[in-house]
The first five atom37 places (N, CA, C, CB, O) and aatype in JSON, in Angstrom:
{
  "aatype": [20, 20, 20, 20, 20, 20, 20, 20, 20, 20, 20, 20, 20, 20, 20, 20, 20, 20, 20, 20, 20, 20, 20, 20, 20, 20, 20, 20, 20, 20, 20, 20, 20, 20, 20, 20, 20, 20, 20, 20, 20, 20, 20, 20, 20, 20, 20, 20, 20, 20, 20, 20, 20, 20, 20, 20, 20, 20, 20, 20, 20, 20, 20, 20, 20, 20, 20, 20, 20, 20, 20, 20, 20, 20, 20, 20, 20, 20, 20, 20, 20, 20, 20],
  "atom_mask": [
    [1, 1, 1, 1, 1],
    [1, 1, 1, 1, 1],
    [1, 1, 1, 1, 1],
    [1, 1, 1, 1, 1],
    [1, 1, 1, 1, 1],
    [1, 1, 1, 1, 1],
    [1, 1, 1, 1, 1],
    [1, 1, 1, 1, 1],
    [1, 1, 1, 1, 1],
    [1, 1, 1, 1, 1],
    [1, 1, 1, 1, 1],
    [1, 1, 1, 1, 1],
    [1, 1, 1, 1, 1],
    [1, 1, 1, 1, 1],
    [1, 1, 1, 1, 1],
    [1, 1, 1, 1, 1],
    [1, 1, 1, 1, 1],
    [1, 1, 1, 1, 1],
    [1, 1, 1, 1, 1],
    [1, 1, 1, 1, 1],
    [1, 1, 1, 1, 1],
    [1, 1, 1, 1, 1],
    [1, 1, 1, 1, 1],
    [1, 1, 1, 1, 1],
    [1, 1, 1, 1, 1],
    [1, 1, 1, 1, 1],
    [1, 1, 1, 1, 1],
    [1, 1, 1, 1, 1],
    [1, 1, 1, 1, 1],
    [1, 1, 1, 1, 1],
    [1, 1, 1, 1, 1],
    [1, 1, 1, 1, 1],
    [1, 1, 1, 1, 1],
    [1, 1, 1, 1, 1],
    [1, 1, 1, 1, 1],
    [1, 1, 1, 1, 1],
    [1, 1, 1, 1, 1],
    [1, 1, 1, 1, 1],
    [1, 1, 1, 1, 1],
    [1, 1, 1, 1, 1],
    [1, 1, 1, 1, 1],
    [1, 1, 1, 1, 1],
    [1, 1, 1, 1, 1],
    [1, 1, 1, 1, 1],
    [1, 1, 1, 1, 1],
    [1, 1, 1, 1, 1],
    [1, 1, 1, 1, 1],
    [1, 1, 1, 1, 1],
    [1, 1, 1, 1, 1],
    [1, 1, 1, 1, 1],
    [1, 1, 1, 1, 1],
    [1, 1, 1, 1, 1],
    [1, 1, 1, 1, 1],
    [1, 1, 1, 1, 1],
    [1, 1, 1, 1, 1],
    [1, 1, 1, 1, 1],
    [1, 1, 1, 1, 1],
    [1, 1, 1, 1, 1],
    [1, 1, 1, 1, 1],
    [1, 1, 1, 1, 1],
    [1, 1, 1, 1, 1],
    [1, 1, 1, 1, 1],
    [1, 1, 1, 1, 1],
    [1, 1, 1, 1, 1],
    [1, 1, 1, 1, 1],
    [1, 1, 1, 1, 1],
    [1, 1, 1, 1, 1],
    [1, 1, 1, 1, 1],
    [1, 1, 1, 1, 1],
    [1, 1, 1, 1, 1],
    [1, 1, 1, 1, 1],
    [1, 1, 1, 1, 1],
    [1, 1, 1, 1, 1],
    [1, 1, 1, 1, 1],
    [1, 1, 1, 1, 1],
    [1, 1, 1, 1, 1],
    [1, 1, 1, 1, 1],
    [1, 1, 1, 1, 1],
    [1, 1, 1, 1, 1],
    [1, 1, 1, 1, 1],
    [1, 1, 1, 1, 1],
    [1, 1, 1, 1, 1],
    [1, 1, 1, 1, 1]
  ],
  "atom_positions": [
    [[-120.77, 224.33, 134.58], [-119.89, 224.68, 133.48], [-120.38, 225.94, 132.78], [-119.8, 223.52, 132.5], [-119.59, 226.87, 132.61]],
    [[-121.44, 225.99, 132.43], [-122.41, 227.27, 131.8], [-122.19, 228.64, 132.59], [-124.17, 226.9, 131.96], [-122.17, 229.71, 131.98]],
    [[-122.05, 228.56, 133.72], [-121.97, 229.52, 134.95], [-120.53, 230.25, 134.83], [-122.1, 228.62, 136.49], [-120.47, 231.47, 135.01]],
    [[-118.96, 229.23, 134.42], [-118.3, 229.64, 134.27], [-118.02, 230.6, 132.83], [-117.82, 228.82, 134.66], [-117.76, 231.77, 132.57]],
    [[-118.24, 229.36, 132.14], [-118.49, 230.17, 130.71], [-119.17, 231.65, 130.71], [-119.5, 229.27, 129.79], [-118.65, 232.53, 130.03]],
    [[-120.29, 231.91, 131.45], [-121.15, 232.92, 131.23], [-120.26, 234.28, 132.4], [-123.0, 232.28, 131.67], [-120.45, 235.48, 132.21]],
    [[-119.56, 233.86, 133.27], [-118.36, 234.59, 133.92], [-117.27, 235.05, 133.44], [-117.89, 234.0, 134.68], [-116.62, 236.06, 133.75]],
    [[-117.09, 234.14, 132.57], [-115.69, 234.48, 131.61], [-116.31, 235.73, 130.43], [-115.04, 232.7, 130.56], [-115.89, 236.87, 130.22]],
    [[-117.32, 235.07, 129.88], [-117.75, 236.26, 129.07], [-118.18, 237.39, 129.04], [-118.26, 236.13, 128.61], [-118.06, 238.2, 128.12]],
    [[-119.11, 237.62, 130.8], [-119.25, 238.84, 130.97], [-117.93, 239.58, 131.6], [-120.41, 238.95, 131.73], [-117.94, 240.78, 131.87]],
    [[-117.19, 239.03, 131.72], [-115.44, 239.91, 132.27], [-114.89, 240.57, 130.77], [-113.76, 238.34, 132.99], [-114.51, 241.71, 130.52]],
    [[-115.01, 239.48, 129.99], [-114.54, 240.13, 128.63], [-115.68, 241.4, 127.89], [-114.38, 238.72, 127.48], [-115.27, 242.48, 127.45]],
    [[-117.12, 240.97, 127.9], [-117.76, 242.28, 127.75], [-117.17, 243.41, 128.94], [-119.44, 242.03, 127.9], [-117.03, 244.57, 128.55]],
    [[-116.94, 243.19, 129.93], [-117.19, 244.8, 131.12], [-115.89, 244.9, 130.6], [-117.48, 244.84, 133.32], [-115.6, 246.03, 130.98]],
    [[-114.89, 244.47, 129.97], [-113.32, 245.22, 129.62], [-113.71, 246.16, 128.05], [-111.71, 243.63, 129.24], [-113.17, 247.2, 127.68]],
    [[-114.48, 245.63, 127.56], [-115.12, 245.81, 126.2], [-116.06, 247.03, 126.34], [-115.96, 244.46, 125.73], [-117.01, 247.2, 125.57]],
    [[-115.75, 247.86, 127.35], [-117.14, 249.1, 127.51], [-116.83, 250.1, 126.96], [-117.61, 249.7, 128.94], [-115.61, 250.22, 127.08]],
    [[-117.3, 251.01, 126.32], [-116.8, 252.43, 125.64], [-115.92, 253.47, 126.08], [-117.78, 253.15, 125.45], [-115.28, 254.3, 125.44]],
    [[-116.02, 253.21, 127.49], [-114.93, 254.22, 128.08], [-113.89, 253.3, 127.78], [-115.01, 254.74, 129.76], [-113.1, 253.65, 126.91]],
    [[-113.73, 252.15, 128.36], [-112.09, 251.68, 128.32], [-111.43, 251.46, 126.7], [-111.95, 249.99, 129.2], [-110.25, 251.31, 126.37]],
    [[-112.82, 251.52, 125.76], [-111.34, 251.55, 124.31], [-111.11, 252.34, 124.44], [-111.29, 251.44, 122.74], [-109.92, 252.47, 124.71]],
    [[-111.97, 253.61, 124.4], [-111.73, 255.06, 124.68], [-110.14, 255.14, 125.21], [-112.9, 255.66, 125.89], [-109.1, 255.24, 124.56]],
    [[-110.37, 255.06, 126.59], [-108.42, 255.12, 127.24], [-107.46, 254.13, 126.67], [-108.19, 254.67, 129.09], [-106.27, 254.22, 126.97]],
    [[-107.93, 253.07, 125.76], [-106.83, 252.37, 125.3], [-106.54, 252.77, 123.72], [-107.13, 250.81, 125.52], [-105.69, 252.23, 123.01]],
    [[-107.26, 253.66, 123.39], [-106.78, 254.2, 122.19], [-106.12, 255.5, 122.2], [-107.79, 254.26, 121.35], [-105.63, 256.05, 121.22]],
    [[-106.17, 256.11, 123.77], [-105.41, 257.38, 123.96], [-104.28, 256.66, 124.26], [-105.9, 258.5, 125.06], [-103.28, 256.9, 123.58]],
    [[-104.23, 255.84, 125.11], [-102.96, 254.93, 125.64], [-102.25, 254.54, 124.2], [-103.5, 253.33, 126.62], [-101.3, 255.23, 123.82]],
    [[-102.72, 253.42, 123.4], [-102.23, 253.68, 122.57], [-101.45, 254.79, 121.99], [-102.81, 253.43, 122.2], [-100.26, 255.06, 122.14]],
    [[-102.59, 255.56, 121.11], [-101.87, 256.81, 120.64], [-100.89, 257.81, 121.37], [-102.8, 257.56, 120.26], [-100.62, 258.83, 120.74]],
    [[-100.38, 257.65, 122.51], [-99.25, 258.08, 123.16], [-98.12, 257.34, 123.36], [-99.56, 258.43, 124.19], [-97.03, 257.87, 123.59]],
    [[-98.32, 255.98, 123.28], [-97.09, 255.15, 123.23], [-96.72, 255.14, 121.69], [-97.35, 253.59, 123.84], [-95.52, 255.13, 121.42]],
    [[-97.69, 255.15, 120.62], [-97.39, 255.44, 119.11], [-96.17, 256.63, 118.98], [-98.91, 256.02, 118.32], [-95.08, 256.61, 118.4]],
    [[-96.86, 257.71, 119.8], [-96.11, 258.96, 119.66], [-94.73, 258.87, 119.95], [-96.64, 259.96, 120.48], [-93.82, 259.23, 119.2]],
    [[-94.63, 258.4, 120.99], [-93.26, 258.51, 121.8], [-92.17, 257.6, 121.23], [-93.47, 258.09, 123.36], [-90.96, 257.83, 121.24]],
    [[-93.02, 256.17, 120.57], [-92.39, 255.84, 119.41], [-91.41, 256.21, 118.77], [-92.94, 255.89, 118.78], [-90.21, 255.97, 118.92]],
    [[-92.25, 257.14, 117.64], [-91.8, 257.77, 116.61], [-91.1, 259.21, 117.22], [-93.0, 257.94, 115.57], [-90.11, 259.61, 116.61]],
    [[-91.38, 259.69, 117.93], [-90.63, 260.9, 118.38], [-88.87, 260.48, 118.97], [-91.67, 261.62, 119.74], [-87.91, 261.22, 118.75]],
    [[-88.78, 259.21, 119.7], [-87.5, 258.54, 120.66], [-86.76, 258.07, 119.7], [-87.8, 257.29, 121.8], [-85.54, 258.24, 119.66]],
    [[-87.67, 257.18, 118.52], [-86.96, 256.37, 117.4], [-86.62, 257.01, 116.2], [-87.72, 255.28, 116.99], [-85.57, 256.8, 115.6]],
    [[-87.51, 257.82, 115.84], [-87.6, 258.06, 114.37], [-86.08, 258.79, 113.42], [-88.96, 259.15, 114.31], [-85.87, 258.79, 112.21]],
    [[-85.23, 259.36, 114.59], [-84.22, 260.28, 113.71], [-82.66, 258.9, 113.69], [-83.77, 262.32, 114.86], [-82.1, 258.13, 114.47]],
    [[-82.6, 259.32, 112.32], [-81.67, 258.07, 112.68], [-80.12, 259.22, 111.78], [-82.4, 255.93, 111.63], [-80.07, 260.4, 111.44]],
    [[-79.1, 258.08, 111.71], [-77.66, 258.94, 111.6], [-77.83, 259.33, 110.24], [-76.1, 258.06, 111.86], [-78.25, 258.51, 109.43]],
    [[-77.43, 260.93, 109.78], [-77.33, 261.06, 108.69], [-77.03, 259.98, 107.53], [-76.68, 261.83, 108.79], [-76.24, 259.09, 107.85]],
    [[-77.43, 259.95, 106.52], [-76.87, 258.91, 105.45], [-77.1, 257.92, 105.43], [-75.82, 258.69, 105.32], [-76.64, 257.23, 104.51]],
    [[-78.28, 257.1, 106.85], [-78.63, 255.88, 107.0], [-79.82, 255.77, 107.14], [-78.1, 255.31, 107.83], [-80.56, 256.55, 107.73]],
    [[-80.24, 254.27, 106.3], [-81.82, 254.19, 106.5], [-82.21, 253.77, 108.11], [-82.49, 252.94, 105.37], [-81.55, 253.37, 109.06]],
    [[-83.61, 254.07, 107.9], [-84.18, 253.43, 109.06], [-84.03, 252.12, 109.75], [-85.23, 253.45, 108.86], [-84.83, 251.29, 109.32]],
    [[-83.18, 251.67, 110.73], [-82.96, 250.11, 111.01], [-84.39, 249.45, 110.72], [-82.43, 249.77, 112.7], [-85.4, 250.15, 110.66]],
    [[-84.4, 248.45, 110.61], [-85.48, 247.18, 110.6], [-86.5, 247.43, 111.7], [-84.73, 245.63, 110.92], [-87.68, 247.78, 111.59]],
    [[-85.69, 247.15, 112.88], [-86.77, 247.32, 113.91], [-87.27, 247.97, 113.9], [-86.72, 247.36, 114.86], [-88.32, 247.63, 114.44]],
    [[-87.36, 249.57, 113.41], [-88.11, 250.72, 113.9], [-89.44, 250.24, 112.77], [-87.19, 252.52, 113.69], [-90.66, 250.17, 112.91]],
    [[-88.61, 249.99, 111.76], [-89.64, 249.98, 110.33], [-90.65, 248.89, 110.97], [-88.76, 249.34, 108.53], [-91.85, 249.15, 110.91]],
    [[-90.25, 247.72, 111.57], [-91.36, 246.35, 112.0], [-92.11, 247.15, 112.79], [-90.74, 244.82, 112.92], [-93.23, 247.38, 112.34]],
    [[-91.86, 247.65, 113.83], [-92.11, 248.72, 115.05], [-93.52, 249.64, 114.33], [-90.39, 249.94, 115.38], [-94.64, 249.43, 114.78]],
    [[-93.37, 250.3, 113.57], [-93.94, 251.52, 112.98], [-95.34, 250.51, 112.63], [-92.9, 252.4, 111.49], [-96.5, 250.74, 112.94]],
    [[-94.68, 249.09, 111.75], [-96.0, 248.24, 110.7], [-96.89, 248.21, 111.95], [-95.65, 246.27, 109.86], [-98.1, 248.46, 111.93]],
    [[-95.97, 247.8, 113.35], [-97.21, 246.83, 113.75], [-97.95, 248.06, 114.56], [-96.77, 245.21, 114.84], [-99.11, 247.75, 114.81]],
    [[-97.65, 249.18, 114.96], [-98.08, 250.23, 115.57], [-99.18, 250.85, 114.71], [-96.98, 251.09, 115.84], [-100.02, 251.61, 115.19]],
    [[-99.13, 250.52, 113.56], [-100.31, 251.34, 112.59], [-101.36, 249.84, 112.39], [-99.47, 252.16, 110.61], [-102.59, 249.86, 112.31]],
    [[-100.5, 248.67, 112.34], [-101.32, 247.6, 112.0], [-102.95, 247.25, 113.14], [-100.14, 246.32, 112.03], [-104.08, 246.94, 112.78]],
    [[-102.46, 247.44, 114.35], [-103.01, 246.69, 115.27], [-104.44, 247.64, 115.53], [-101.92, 246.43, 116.57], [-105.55, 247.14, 115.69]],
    [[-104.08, 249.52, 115.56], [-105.39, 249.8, 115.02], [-106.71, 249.8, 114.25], [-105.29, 250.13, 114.9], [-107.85, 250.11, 114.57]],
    [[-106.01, 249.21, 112.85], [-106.97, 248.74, 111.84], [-107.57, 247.11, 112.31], [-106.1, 248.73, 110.27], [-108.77, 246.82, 112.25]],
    [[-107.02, 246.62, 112.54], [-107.74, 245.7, 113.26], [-108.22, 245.46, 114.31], [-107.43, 245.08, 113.25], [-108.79, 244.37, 114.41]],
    [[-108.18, 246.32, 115.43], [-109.17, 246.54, 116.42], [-110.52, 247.73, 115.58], [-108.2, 247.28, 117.95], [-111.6, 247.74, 116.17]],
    [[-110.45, 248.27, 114.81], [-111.09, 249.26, 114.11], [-112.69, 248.42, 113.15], [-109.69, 249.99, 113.0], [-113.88, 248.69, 112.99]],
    [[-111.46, 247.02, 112.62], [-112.06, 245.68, 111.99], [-113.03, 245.31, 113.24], [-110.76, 244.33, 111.58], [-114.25, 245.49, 113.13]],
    [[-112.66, 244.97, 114.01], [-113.46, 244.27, 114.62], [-114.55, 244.96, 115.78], [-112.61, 243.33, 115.11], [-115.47, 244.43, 116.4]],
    [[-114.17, 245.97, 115.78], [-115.64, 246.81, 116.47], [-116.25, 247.11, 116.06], [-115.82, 247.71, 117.05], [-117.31, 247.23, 116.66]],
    [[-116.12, 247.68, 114.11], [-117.26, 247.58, 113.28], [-118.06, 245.7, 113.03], [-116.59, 248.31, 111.74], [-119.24, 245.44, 112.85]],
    [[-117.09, 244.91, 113.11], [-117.86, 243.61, 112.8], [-119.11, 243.88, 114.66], [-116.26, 241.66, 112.68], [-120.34, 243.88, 114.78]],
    [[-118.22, 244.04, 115.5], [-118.89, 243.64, 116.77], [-120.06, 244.98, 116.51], [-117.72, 243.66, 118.44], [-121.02, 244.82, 117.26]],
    [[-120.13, 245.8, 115.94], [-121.24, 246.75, 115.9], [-122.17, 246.48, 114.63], [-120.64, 248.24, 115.87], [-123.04, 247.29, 114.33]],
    [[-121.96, 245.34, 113.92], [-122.75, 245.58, 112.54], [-124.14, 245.13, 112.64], [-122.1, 244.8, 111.29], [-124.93, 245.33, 111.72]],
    [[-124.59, 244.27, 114.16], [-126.04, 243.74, 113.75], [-126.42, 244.91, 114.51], [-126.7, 242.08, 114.21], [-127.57, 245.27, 114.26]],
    [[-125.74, 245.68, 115.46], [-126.46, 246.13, 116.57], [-127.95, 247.21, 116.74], [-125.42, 246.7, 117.18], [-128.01, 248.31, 116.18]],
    [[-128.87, 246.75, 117.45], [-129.95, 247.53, 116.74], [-129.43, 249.2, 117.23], [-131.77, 246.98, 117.36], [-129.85, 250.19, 116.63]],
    [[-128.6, 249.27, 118.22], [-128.26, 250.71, 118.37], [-127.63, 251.91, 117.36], [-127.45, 250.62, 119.29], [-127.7, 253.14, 117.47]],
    [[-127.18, 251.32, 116.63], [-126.96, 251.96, 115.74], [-127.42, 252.29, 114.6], [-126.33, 251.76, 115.64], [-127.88, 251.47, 113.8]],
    [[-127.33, 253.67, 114.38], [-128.56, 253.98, 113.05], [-127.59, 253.64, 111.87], [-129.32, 255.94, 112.87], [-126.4, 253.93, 111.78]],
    [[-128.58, 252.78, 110.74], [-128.69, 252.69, 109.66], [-129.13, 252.83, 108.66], [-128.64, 252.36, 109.62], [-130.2, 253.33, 108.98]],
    [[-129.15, 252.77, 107.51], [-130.3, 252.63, 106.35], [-130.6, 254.05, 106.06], [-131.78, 251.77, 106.84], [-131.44, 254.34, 105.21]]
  ]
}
């Protein structure tokens, strides 16, 4: 059972390596873009539909919380200088 457990977790560290947030935050930030560039103009005289506006929250949201949690996953680490 330990063997699996300890398989499962090192798959989730090797997805977790610096290059791949790296490309998933360019990835990201290009699907952000294209977003707002495809969606953003809407008909004179009308607000922004709903969706784009939910669209936009969760597109800015999901950074700050991957942002949250790589500083939590970096806060004991002795690699990093502190103090």
């Amino acid at each position: 059972m330990s063997s699996s457990v300890e398989k499962s977790s090192f798959g989730i560290q090797s997805l977790l390596t610096s290059q791949n947030l790296v490309y998933a935050g360019i990835a990201w930030g290009v699907i952000s873009l294209l977003f707002f560039l495809l969606f953003s103009i809407s008909v004179p005289g009308e607000e922004s539909p709903l969706w784009y506006l939910i669209g936009t929250y969760i597109l800015e949201l999901i950074p700050f919380l991957v942002a949250a949690l790589l500083c939590f996953r970096n806060w004991r680490s002795p690699q990093i200088a502190s103090g």
